[in-house]
Structures are given as structure tokens and as C-alpha cells.
C-alpha positions as MATLAB code, in Angstrom:
seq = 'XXXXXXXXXXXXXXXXXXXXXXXXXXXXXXXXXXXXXXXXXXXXXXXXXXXXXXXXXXXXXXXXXXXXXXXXXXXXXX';
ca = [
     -43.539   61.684   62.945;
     -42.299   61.166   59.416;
     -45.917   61.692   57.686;
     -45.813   64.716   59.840;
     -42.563   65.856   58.663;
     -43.591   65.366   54.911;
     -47.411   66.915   55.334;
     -45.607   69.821   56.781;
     -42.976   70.131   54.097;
     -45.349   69.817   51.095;
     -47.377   72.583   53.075;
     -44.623   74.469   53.683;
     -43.685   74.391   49.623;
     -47.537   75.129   47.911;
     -47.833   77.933   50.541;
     -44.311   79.420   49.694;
     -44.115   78.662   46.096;
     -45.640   81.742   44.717;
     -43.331   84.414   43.554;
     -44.762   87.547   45.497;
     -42.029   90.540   44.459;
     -42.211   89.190   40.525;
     -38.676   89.439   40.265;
     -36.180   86.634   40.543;
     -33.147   89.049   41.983;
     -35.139   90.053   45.195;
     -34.983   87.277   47.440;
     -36.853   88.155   50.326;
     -37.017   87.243   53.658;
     -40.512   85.059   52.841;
     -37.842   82.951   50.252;
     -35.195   82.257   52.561;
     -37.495   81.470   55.788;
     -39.752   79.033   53.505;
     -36.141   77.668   52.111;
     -35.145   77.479   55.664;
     -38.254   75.282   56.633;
     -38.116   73.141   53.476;
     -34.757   71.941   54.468;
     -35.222   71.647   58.101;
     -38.497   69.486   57.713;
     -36.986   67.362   54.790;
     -34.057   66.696   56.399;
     -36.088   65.371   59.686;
     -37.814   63.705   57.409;
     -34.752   62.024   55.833;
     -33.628   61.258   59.568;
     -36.565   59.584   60.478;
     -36.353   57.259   57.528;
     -33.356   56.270   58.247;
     -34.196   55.514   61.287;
     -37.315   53.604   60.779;
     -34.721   51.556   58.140;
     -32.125   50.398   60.741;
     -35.201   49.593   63.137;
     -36.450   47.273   59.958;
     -33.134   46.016   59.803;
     -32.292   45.025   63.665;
     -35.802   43.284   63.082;
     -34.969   41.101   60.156;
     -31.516   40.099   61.930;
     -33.203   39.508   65.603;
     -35.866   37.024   63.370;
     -32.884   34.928   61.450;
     -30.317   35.141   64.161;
     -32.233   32.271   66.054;
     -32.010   29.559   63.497;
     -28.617   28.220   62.309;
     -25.649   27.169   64.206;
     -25.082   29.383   67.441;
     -21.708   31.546   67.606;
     -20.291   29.042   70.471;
     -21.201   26.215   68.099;
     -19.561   27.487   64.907;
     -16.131   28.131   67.222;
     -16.207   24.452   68.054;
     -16.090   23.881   64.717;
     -13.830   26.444   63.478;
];
């Protein structure tokens, strides 16, 4: 989903990058949909990178929970 979300995006931006009118004060409705789409895809994007970063992160703690003293152990010593 996330290479989706950026092959889309980059699409989205060489497709809508050229300046059609010639003229930086008309902002048309082609600017503000492609605008529109950049942000919505990039920010999906962004989401599922995030997500894909706590995933990596429950990972790492689920592999170095198991070694060590367990939680009833360290209250016996505490």
C-alpha cells in the first residue's frame, strides 16, 4: 500500500506539474484538484509509514522481551 501511495503521488505530480493557463494568478481547478491529490496520497503515505514503524517496533520489543529477568521476578527483587 505505501509503494502504491508514493507511485501514485509522483504520478499525480509529473502529470500536474505543467503550468497550462501560463499565468501564476489563475489557479484553476486542474491546480487545486492535483494539490488536493498530492496531499491526500502523501499523507496516506505518511500514515502508512508510521504504521509500518510501530509494527517494526512491537517486533523488536516482542524479540528482547523474552530474555532478562521476568516482571514477577524483578518485583521479588524490588
Amino acid at each position: 500500500h505505501l509503494c502504491i501511495c508514493l507511485f501514485v503521488g509522483s504520478a499525480i505530480f509529473l502529470a500536474g506539474i505543467e503550468n497550462q493557463e501560463g499565468s501564476i494568478q489563475k489557479v484553476g481547478l486542474r491546480c487545486r484538484l492535483v494539490a488536493g491529490l498530492l496531499h491526500y496520497f502523501f499523507l496516506a503515505a505518511f500514515c502508512w509509514m508510521s504504521l509500518e514503524g510501530v509494527e517494526l517496533y512491537f517486533l523488536v520489543v516482542r524479540v528482547f522481551q523474552g530474555q532478562g529477568l521476568s516482571k514477577w521476578q524483578l518485583c521479588l527483587i524490588g
